[in-house]
KOLDO-718833 format. One record per residue (C-alpha): residue in one letter; residue number from 1; z, x, y. Coordinates in steps of 0.2 Angstrom, whole numbers, plus 5000, padded with zeros to 4 digits. Layout:
REM KOLDO-718833
@resn->A | resi->NUM | w->Z | u->X | v->Y
...
REM end
This chain:
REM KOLDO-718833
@resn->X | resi->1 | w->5196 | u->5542 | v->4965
@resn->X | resi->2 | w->5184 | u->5530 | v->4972
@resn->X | resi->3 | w->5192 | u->5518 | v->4986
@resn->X | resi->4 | w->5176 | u->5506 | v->4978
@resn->X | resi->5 | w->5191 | u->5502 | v->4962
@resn->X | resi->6 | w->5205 | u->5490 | v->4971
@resn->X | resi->7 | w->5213 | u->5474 | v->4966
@resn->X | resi->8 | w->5199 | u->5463 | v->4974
@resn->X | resi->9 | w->5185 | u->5470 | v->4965
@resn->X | resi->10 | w->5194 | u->5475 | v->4949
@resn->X | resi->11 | w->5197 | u->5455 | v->4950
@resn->X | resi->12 | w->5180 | u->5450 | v->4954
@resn->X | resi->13 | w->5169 | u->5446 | v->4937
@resn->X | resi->14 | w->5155 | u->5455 | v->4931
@resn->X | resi->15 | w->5141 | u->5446 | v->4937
@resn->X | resi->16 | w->5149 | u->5447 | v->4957
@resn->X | resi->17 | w->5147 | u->5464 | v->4959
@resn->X | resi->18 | w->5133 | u->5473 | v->4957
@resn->X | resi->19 | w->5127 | u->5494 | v->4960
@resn->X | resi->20 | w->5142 | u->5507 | v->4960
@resn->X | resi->21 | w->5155 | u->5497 | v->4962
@resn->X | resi->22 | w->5152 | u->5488 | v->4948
@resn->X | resi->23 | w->5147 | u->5503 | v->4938
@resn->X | resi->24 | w->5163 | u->5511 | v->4945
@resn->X | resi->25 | w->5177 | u->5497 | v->4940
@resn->X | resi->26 | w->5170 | u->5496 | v->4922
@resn->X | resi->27 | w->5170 | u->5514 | v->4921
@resn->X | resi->28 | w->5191 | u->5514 | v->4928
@resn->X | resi->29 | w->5193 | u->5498 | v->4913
@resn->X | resi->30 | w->5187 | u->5509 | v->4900
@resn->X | resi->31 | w->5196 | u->5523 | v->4906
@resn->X | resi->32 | w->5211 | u->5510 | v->4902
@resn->X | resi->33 | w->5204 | u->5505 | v->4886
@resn->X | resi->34 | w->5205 | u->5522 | v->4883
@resn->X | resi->35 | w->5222 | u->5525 | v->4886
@resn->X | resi->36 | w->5224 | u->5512 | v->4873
@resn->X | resi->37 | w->5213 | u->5516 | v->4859
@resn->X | resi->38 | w->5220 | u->5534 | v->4863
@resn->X | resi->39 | w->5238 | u->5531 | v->4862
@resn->X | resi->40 | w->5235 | u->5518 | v->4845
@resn->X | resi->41 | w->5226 | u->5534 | v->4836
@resn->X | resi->42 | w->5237 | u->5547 | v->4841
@resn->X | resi->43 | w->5253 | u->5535 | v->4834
@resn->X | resi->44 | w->5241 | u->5532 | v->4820
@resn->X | resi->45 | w->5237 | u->5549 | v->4816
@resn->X | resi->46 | w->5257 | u->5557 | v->4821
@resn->X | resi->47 | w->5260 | u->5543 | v->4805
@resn->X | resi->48 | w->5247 | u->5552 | v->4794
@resn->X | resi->49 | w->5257 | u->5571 | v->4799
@resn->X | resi->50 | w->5275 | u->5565 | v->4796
@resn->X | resi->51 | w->5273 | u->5561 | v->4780
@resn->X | resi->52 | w->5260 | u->5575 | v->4777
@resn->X | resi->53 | w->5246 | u->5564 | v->4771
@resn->X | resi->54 | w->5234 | u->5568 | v->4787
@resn->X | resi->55 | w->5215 | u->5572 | v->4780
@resn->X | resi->56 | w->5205 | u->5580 | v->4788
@resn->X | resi->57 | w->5190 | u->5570 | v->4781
@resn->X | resi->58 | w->5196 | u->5555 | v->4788
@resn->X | resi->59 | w->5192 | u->5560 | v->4806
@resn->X | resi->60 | w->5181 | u->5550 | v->4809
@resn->X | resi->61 | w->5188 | u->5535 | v->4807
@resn->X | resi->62 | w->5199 | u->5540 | v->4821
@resn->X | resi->63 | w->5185 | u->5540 | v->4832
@resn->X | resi->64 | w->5177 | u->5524 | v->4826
@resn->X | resi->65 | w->5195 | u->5517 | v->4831
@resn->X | resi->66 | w->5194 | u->5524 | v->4845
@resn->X | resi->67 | w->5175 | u->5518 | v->4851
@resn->X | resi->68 | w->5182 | u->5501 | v->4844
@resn->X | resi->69 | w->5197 | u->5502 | v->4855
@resn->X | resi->70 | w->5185 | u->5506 | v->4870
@resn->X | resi->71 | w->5174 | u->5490 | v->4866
@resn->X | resi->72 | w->5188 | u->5480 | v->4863
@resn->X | resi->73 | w->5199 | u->5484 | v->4877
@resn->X | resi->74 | w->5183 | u->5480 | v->4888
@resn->X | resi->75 | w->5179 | u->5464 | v->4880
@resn->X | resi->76 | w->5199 | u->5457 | v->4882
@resn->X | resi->77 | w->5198 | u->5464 | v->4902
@resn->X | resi->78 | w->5180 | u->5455 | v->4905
@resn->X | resi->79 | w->5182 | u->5439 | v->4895
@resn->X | resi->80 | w->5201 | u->5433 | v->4898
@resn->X | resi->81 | w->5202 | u->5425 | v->4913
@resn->X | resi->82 | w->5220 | u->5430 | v->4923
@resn->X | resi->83 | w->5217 | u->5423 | v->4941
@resn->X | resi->84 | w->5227 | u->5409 | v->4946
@resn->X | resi->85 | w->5229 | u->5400 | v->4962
@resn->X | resi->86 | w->5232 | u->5412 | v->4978
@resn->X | resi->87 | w->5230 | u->5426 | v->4970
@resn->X | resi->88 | w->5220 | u->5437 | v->4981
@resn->X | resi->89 | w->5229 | u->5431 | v->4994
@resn->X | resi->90 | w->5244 | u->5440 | v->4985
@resn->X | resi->91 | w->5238 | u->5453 | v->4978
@resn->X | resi->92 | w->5240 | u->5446 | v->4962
@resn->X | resi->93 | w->5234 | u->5446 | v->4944
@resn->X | resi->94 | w->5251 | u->5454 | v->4939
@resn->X | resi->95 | w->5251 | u->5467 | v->4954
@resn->X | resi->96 | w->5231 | u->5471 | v->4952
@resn->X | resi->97 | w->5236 | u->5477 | v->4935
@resn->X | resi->98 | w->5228 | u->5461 | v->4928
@resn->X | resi->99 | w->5212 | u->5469 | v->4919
@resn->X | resi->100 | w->5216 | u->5486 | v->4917
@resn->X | resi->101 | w->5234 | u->5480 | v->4907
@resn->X | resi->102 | w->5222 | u->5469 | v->4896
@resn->X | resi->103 | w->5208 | u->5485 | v->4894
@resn->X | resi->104 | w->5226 | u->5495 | v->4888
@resn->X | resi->105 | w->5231 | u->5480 | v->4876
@resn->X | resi->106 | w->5215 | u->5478 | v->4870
@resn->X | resi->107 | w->5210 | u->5498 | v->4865
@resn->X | resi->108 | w->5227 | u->5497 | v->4858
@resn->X | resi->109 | w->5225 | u->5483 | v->4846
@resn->X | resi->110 | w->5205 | u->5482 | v->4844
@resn->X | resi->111 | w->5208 | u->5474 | v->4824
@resn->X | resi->112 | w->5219 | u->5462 | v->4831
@resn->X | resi->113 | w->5203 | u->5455 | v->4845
@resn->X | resi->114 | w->5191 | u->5459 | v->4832
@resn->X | resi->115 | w->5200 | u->5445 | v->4820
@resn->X | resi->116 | w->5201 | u->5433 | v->4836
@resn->X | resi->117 | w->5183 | u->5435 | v->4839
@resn->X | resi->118 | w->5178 | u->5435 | v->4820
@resn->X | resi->119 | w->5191 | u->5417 | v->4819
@resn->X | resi->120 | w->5181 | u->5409 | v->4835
@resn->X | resi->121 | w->5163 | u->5411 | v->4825
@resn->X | resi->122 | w->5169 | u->5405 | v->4810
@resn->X | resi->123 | w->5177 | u->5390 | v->4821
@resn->X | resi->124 | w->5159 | u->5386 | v->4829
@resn->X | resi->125 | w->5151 | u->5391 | v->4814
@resn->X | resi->126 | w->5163 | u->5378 | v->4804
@resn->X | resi->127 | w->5157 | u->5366 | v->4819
@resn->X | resi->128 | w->5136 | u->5369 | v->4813
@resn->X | resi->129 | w->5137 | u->5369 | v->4797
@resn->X | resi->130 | w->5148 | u->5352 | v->4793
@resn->X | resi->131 | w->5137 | u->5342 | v->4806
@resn->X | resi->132 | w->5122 | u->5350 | v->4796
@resn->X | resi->133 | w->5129 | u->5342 | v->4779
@resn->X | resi->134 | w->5132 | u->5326 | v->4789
@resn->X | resi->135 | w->5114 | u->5325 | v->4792
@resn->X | resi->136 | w->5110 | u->5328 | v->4775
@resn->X | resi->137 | w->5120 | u->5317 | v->4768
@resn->X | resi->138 | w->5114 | u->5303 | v->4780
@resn->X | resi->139 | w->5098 | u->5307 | v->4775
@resn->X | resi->140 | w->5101 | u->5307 | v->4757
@resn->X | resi->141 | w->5108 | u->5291 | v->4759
@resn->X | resi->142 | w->5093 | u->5282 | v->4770
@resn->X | resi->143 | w->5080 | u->5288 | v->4756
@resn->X | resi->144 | w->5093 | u->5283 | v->4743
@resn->X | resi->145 | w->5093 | u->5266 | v->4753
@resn->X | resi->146 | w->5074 | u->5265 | v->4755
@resn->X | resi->147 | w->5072 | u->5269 | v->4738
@resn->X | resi->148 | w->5081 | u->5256 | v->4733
@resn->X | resi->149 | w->5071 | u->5243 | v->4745
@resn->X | resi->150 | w->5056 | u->5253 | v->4733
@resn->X | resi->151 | w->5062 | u->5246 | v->4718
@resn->X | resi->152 | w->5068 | u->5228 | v->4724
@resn->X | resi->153 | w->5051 | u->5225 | v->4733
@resn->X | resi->154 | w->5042 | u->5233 | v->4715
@resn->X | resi->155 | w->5053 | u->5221 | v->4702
@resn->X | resi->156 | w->5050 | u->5204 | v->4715
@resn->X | resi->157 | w->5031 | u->5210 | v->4713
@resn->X | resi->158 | w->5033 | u->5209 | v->4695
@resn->X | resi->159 | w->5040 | u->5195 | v->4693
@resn->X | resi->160 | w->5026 | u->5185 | v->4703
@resn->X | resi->161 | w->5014 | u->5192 | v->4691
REM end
């Protein structure tokens, strides 16, 4: 409804807009995370009243789903890069359905970028933690090494006595 949401800026990133038109295109992608998250509870949930198993106590769940959907359908339009060369001259980025396609995608399958996310800090944290234990171990090794010196330098000093 604003003529501020457009391919260009629903392209641009984050930090290059600023004010309303920012305000307004994040708005319009969670709008698309939000057909997403929507359309994956509603399947979920027509699941549940098939098979006459829906409870209504577990409501809110759905709407967690649903908030996560909304995050995750944000995060996947904002962090995954989709220009390529000439493609604002196109009109590119899929048709200027780049970021909004990934919001859908993303409210739609918000356990599937949660793992991602979870398997990238475990990857880094993997990364901190064995260099960690290399330095220990190098470290262990020098005082092992120095002791050693310790008790070479002690037995020639006890010999000379």
């Amino acid at each position: 409804m604003s003529d501020q949401v457009n391919t260009a800026n629903i392209g641009q990133e984050w930090l290059v807009l600023s004010g309303h038109v920012l305000l307004y295109n994040l708005l319009f992608l969670i709008a698309a995370a939000g057909l997403g998250a929507s359309f994956q509870a509603l399947f979920q949930a027509n699941r549940y009243v098939v098979a006459g198993t829906f409870d209504p106590k577990y409501e809110s769940s759905y709407w967690i789903r649903f908030v996560l959907g909304l995050i995750a359908g944000l995060l996947l339009a904002e962090l995954v890069p989709l220009q390529t060369e000439g493609a604002l001259e196109t009109g590119g980025m899929i048709g200027g359905f780049g970021n909004p396609a990934l919001a859908m995608l993303g409210g739609f399958s918000s356990a599937v970028i949660y793992r991602v996310i979870h398997r990238l800090i475990t990857a880094v944290e993997s990364l901190v933690r064995g260099e960690t234990r290399d330095i220990i171990a190098s470290r262990e090794q020098a005082e092992k090494a120095r002791a050693g010196e310790e008790i070479g330098r002690n037995r020639l000093s006890s010999r000379e006595i």
